[in-house]
C-alpha positions as CSV (number, residue, x, y, z in Angstrom):
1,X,2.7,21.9,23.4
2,X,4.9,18.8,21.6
3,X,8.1,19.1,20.2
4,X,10.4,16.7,18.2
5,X,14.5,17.1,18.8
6,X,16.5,15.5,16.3
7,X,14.1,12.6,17.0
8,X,15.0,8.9,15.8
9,X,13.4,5.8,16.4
10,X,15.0,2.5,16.5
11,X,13.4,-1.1,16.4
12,X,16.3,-4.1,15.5
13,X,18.8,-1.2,14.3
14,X,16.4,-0.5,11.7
15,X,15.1,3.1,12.0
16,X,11.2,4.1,12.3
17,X,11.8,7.4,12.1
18,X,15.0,9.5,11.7
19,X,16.1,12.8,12.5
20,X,12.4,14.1,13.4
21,X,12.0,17.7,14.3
22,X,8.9,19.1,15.0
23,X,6.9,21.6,16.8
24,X,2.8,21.7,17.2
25,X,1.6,24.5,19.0
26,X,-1.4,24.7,21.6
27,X,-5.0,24.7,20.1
28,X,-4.0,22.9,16.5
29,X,-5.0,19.9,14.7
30,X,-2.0,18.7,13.1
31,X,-2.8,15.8,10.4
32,X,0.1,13.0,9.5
33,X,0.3,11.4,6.7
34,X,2.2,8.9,4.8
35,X,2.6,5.6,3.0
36,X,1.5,2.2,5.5
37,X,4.2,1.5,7.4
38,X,6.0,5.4,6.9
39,X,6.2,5.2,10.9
40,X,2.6,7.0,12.0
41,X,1.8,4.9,14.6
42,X,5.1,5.2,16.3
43,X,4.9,8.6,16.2
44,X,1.9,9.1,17.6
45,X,2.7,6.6,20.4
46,X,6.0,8.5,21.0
47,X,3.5,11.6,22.3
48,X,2.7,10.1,25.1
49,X,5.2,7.6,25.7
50,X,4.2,4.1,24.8
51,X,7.1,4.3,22.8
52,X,10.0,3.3,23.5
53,X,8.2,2.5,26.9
54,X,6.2,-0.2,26.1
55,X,6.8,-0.5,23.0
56,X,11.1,-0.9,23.4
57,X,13.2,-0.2,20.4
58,X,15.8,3.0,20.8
59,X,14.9,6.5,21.1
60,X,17.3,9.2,20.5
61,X,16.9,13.1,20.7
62,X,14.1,14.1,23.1
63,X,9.8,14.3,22.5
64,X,8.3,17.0,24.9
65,X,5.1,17.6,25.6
66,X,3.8,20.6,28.1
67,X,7.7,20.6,29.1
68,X,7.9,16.7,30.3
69,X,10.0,14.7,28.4
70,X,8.2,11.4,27.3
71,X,11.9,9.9,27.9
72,X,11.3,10.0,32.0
73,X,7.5,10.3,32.0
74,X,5.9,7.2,31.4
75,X,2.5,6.7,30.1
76,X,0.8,6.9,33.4
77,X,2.5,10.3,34.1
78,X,1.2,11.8,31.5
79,X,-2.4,10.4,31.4
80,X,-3.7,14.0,32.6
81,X,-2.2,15.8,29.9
82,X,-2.4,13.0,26.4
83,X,-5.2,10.8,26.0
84,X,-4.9,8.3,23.1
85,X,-6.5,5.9,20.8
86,X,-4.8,3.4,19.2
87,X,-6.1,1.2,15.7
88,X,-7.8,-1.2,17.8
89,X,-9.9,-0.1,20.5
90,X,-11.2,-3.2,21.9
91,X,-7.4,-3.3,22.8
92,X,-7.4,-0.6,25.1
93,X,-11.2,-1.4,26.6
94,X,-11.2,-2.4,30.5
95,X,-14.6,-2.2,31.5
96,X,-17.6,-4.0,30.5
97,X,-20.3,-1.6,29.1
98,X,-20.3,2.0,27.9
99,X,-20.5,4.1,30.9
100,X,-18.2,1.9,32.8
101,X,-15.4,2.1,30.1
102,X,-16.2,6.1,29.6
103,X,-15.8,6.9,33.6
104,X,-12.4,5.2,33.7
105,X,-9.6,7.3,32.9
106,X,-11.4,9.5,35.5
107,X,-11.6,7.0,38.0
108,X,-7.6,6.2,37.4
109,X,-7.1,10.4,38.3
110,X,-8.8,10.4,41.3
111,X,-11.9,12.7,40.3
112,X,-14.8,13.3,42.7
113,X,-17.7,11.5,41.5
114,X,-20.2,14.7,40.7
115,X,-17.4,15.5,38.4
116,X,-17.3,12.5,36.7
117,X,-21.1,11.8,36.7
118,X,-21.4,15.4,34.8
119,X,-18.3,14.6,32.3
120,X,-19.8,11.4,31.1
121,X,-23.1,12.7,30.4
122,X,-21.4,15.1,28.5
123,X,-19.6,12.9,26.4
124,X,-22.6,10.6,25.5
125,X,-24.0,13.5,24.1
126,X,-21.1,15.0,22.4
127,X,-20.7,12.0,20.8
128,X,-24.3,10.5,20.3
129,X,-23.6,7.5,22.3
130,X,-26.7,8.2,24.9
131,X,-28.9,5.5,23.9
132,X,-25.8,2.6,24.5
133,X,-24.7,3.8,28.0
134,X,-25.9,0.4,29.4
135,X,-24.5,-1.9,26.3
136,X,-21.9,-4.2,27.3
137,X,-19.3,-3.0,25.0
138,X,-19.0,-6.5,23.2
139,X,-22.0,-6.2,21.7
140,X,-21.0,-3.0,19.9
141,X,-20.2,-3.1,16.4
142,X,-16.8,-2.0,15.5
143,X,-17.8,1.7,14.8
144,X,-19.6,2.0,18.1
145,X,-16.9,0.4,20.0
146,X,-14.3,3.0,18.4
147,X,-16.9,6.4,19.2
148,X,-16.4,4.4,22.7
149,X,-12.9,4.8,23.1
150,X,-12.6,8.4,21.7
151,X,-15.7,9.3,24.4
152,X,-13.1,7.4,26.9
153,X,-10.1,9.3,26.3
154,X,-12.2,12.6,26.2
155,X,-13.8,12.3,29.6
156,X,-10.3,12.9,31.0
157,X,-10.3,16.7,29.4
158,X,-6.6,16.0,28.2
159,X,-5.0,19.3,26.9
160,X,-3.8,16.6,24.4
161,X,-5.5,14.0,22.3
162,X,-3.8,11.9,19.9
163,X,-6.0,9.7,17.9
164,X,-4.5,7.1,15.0
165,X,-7.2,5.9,12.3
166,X,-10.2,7.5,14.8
167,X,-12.9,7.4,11.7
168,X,-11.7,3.6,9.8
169,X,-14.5,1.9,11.8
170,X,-17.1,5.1,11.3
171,X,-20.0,5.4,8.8
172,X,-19.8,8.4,6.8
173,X,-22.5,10.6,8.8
174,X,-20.6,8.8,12.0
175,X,-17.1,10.0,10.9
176,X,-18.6,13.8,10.6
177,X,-20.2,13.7,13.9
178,X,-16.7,12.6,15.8
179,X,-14.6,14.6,13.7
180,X,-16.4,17.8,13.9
181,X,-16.9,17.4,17.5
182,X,-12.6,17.4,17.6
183,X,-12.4,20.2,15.6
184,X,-15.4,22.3,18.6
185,X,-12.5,20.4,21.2
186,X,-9.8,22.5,19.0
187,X,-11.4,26.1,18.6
188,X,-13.6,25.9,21.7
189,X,-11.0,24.6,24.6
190,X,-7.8,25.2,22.8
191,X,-6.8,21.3,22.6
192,X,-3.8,20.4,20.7
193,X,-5.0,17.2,18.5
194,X,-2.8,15.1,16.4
195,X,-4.5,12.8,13.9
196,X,-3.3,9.7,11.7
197,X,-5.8,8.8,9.2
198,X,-5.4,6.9,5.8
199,X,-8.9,8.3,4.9
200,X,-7.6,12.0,4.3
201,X,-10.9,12.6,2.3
202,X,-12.9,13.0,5.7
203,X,-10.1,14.7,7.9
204,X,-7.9,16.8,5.5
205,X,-10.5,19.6,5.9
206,X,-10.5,19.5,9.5
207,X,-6.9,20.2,9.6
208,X,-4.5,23.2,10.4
209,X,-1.4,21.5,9.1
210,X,0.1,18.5,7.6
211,X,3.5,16.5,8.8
212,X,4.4,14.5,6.1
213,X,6.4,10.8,7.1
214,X,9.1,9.7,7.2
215,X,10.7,12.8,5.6
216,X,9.3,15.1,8.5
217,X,8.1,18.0,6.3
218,X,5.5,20.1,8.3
219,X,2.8,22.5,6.5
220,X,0.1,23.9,4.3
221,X,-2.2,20.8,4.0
222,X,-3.1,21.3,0.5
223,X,1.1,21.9,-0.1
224,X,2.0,18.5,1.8
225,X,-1.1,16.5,0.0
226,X,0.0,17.5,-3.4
227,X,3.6,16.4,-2.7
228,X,2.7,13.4,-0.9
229,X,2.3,10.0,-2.1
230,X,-1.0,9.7,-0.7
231,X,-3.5,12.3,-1.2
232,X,-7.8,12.0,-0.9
233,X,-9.4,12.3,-4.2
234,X,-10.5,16.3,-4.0
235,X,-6.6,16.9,-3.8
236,X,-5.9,14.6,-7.0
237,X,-8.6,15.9,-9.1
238,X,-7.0,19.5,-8.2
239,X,-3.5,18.4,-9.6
240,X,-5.4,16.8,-13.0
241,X,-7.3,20.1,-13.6
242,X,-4.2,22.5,-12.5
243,X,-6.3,24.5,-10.0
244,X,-4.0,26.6,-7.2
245,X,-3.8,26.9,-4.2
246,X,-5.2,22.9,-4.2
247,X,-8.2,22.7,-2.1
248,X,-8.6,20.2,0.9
249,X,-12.3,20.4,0.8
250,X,-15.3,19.5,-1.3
251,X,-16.7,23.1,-0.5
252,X,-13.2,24.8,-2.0
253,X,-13.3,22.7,-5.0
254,X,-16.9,23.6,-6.2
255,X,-15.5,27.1,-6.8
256,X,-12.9,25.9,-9.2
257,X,-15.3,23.6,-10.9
258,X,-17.5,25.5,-13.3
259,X,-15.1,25.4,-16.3
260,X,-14.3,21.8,-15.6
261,X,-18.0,20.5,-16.0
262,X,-18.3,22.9,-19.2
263,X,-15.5,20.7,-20.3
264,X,-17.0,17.0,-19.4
265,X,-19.5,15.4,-21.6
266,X,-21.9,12.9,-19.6
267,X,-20.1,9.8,-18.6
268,X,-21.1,6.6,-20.6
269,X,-24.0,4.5,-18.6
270,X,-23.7,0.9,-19.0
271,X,-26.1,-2.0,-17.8
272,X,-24.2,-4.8,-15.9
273,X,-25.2,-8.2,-17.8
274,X,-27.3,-10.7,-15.8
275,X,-25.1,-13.3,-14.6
276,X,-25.3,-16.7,-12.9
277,X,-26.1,-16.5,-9.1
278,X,-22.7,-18.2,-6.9
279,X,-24.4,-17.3,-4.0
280,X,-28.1,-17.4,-3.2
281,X,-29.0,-16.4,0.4
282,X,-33.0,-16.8,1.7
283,X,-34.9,-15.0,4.6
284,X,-31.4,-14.4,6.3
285,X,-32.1,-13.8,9.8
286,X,-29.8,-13.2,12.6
287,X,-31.0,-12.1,16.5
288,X,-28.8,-11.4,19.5
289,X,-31.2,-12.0,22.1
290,X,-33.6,-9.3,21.4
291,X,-31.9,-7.7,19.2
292,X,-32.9,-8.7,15.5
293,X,-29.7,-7.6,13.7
294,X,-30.6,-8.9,9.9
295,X,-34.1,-8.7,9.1
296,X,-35.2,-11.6,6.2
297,X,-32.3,-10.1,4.1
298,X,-32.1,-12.2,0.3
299,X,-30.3,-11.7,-2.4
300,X,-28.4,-13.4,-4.9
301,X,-24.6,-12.7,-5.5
302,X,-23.3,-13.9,-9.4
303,X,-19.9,-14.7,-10.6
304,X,-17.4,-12.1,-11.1
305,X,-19.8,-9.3,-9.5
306,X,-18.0,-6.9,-6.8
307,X,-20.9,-6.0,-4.2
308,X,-20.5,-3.3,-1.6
309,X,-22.4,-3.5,1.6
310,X,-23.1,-0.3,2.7
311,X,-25.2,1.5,6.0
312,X,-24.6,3.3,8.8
313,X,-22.8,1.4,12.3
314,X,-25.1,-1.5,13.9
315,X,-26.9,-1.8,10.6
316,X,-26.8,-5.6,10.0
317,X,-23.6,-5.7,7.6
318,X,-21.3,-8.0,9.7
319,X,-23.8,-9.9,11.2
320,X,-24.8,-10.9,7.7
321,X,-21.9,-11.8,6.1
322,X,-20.9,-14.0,9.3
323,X,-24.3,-15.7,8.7
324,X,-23.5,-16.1,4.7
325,X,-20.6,-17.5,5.6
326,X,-21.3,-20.1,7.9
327,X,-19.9,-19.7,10.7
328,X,-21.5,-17.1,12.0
329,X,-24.7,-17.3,13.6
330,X,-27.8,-17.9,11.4
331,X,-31.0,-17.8,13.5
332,X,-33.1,-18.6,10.0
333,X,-32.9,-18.8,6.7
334,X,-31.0,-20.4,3.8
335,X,-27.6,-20.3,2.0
336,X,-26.5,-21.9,-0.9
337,X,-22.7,-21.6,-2.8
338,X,-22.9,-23.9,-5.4
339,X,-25.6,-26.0,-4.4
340,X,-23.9,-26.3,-0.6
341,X,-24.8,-24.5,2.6
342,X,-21.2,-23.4,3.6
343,X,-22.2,-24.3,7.4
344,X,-22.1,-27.7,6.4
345,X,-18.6,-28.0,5.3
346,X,-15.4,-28.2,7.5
347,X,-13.7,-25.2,8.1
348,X,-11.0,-25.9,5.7
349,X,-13.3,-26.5,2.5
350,X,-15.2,-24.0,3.6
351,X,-12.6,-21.5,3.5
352,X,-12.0,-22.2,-0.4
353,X,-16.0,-22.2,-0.8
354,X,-16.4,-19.0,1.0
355,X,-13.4,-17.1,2.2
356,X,-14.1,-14.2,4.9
357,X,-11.6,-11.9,5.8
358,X,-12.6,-10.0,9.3
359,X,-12.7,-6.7,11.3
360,X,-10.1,-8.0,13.6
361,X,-7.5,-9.5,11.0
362,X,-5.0,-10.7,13.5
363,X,-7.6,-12.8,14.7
364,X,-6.9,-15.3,12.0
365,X,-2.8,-15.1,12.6
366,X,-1.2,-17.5,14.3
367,X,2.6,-18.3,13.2
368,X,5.9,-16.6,14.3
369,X,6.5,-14.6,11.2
370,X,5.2,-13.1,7.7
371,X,6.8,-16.1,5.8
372,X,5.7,-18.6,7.9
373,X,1.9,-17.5,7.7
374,X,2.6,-17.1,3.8
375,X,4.2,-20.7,3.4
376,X,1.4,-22.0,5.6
377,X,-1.5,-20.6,3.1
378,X,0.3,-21.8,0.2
379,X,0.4,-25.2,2.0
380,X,-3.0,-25.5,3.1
381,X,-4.3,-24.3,-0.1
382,X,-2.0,-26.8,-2.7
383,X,-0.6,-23.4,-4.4
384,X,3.0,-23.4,-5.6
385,X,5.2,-22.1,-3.2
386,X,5.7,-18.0,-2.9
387,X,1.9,-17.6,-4.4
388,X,0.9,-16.0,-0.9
389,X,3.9,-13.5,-0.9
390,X,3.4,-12.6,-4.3
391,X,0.0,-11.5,-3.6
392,X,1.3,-9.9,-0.7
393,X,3.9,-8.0,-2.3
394,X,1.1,-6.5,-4.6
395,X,-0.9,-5.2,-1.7
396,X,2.0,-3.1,0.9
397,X,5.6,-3.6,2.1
398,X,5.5,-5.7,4.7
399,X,8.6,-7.5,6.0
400,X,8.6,-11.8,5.9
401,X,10.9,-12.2,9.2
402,X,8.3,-9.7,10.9
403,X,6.1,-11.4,13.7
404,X,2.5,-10.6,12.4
405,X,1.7,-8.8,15.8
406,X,4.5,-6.3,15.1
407,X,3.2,-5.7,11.7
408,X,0.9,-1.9,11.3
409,X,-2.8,-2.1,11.3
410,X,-2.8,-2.0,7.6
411,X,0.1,-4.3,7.4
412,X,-1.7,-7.1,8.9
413,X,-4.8,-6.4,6.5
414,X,-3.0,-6.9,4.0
415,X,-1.3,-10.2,5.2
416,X,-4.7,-11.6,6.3
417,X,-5.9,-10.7,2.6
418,X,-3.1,-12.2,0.7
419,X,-3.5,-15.4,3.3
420,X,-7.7,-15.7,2.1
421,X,-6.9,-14.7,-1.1
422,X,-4.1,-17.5,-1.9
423,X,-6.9,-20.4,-1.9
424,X,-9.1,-18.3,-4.8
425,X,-12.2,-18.9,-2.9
426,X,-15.3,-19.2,-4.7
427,X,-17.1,-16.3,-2.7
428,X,-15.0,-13.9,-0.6
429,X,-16.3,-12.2,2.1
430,X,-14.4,-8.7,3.1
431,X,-15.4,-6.9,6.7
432,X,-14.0,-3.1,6.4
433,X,-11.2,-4.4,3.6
434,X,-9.5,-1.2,3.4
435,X,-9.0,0.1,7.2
436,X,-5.5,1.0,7.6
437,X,-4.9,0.9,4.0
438,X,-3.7,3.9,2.1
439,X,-4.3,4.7,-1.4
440,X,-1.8,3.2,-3.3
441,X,-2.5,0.2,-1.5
442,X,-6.5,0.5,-1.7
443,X,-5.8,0.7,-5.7
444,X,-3.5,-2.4,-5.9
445,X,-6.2,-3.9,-3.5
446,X,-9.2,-3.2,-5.9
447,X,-6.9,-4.1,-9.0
448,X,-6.1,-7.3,-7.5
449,X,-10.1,-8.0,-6.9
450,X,-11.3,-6.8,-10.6
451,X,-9.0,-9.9,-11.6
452,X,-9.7,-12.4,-8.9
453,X,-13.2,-13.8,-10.6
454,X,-14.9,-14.8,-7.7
455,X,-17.5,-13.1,-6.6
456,X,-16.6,-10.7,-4.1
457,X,-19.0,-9.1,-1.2
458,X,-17.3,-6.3,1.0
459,X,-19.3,-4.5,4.1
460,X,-17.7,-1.2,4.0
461,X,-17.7,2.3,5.1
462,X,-15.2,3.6,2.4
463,X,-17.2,5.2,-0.1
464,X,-14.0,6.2,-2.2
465,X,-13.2,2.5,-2.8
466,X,-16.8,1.5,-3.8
467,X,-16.4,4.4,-6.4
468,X,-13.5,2.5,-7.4
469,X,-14.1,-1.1,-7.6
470,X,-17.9,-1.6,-7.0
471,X,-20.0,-2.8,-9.7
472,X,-23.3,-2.9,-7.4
473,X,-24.0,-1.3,-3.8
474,X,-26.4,-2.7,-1.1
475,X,-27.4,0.0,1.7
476,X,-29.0,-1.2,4.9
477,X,-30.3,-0.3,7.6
478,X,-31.5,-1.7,10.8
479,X,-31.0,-5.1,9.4
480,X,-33.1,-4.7,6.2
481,X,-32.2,-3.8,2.7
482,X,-33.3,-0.5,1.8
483,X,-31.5,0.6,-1.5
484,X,-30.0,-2.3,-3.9
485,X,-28.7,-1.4,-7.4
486,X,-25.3,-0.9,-10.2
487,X,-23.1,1.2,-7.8
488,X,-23.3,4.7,-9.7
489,X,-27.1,5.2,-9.5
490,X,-27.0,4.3,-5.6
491,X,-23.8,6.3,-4.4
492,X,-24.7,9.5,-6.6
493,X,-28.3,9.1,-5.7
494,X,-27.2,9.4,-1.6
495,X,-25.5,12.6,-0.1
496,X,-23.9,10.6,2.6
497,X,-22.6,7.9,0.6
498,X,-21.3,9.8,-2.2
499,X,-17.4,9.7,-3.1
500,X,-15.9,13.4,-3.0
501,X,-15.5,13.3,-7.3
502,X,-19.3,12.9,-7.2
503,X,-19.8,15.7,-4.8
504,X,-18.1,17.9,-6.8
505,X,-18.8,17.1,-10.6
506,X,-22.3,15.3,-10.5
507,X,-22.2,11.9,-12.1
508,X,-18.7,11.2,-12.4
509,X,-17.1,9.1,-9.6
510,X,-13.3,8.4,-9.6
511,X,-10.3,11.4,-10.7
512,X,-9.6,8.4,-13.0
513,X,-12.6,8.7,-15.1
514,X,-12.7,12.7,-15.5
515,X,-8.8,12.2,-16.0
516,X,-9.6,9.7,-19.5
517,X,-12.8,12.1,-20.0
518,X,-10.5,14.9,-20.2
């Protein structure tokens, strides 16, 4: 169904990709993995031609898929066999609401409307998206907007669908809905799906094989994990306990486990010491017309704590750090960071009071190239010069005469980061922190934070890094606190927000800690 000749990929005669050959039969999901910026993106956009069509650069050797090569088929020509989704999909959105953006790639083919009428029903279902179909999709919160453009690029029934970081906006429960509906798509219909996703904990399983980038090596997905230099916790904790074949899945690992726990003793419990409240926010509430998206939330955030802000899509967690932070909308209720109500300061003291750090990074660059936006934090913040690239350099590889909108979805996390984090803000605020990060780059991240001293508050899906970094974890749900307490008794306490270590060996959380158990 796609094959790779000798494929390289070119941008400012510095290769992407090089010397790419690959093959990926009908009716397999084929996961790829590799560092940020290894080149997954561009081959996923090679599938169906964005690349070098829209994107330019040089492509040699030849991409085929069903027979056409991408080379003379543009992305329109092959709409009826690939559908994608990029990192962003508020990118690719064209209609207004739900049902409007779902029946469009139909539309664009030509399909009667009975047809199309049955298809979207279809989808809302097969993707629990029935009770938004009359949303206007910028109300949606990032999760529900990506479920959106998955559900748009299904309608289309493409005998292809490629699908880069499908689950980094998805709630845990969310992420196993869409992913095992892909994997019915794969057995049921025989569809060909290829999948880039730095969080390998929730896909690996789903997989048939693995390509490895940029060397090209195709396989075994437990083979390519344990080789690769990013692998989900499940494969790690295999390598430190030497079990073979290395399992991909929580399920698998349980059977090697037995003689491991015999070997554990019970981790150490330690209470966190009461510390000074930072931040104290009062009867936060926050309504979008009728829609009451924080509910009288309170709580008190100390110095040095890392809080994690957890709960499944359209559960208040944006919405409330927006309205912590000040500029965000506040309907009611109080906030105070050192005796100041952030709203009231300008938005550059504010940003050294409370720093946020959004969804949509590239919202907050503006410059030409990496070392511009990196000279222009160090400026506005009075740091010595080169502070903002050092604490770059310590989160990816990311180049300084780059334009930021070149720049990989995790890339341009990482820039935004190192930008907020330059000016050592009393309080930072972090929307979805690690989406497009891989796991290197999620443990220099949480290093970085455990050393930062302010008080940090992250809303996050990625239960792996609160296993990692969080001291405490919040849960909500429809705009009201529901669990609040230190991060090990929450997370091992919840089957859906559990980290895969946890899952598989009771209270111990991170391969780390069974590795200095052990």
């Amino acid at each position: 169904m796609i094959r790779f000749e000798d494929v390289t990929i070119t941008y400012a005669e510095r290769p992407v990709l090089a010397d790419i050959s690959v093959e990926i039969p009908e009716g397999e999901l084929c996961l790829v993995v590799g560092r940020t910026g290894s080149g997954k993106s561009t081959f996923l956009r090679a599938i169906n031609g964005l690349v070098p069509h829209f994107s330019g650069g040089t492509l040699a050797g030849r991409v085929l898929v069903d027979g056409r090569d991408t080379a003379r088929f543009p992305p329109r020509e092959l709409a009826d066999v690939v559908g994608f989704v990029g990192q962003d999909p508020v990118a690719g959105f064209v209609a207004d609401n739900v049902e409007d953006e779902l029946a469009y790639s139909m539309e664009s083919l030509g399909l009667p409307g009975d047809v199309m009428r049955k298809r979207v029903e279809e989808t809302l279902d097969l993707l629990g998206l029935a009770q938004l179909r009359d949303r206007p999709l910028a109300t949606l919160s990032g999760g529900q907007q990506q479920r959106v453009a998955i559900g748009a690029a299904l309608t289309a029934h493409p005998r292809v669908l490629v699908l880069d970081e499908p689950t980094s906006a998805l709630d845990p429960g969310a992420a196993e809905d869409v992913l095992a509906a892909v994997q019915r798509l794969v057995h049921d219909l025989g569809m060909t799906v290829v999948i880039a996703e730095h969080r390998l904990e929730r896909v690996a399983q789903y997989a048939d094989r693995a390509l490895l980038l940029p060397q090209g090596e195709i396989g075994e997905v437990g083979e390519i994990l344990a080789a690769a230099p990013v692998a989900p916790p499940v494969v790690r904790l295999a390598q430190v306990a030497g079990w073979s074949p290395v399992p991909v899945s929580v399920r698998d690992a349980r059977r090697h486990a037995t003689s491991l726990r015999e070997r554990l003793p019970e981790p150490a419990t330690t209470m966190p010491a009461p510390v000074e409240p930072v931040l104290e926010a009062r009867d936060i509430v926050v309504k979008y017309g009728d829609v009451r998206a924080v509910q009288g939330v309170s709580l008190d955030i100390g110095a040095g704590e890392r809080v994690a802000v957890m709960g499944r899509n359209g559960s208040g967690k944006s919405s409330l750090l927006w309205a912590v932070q000040g500029s965000g909308k506040r309907t009611s209720g109080t906030v105070s960071v050192g005796g100041t109500d952030p709203r009231a300061l300008k938005p550059a003291e504010r940003r050294r009071t409370v720093a946020l750090v959004p969804q949509q990074p590239s919202d907050l660059l503006y410059l030409e190239t990496v070392a511009e936006e990196c000279a222009q934090a160090d400026a506005e913040t009075g740091q010595p010069a080169g502070t903002c690239r050092k604490v770059l350099e310590g989160l990816a590889s990311v180049p300084q005469d780059t334009h930021p909108r070149d720049l990989s979805e995790g890339q341009r996390l990482a820039l935004v980061l190192a930008v907020m984090l330059t000016g050592a803000p009393d309080v930072l605020l972090l929307d979805e922190p690690t989406r497009g990060l891989d796991y290197p780059a999620k443990e220099a991240l949480a290093s970085l934070l455990k050393n930062l001293g302010s008080a940090v508050v992250l809303a996050t899906h990625d239960v792996e890094f609160v296993a990692e970094y969080a001291t405490r974890v919040i849960v909500m749900a429809e705009g009201e606190v529901v669990a609040d307490g230190p991060a090990r008794e929450v997370v091992t306490s919840s089957p859906i927000f559990a980290p895969q270590v946890s899952k598989i060996l009771g209270p111990w959380l991170t391969v780390a800690d069974v590795e200095a158990a052990l």
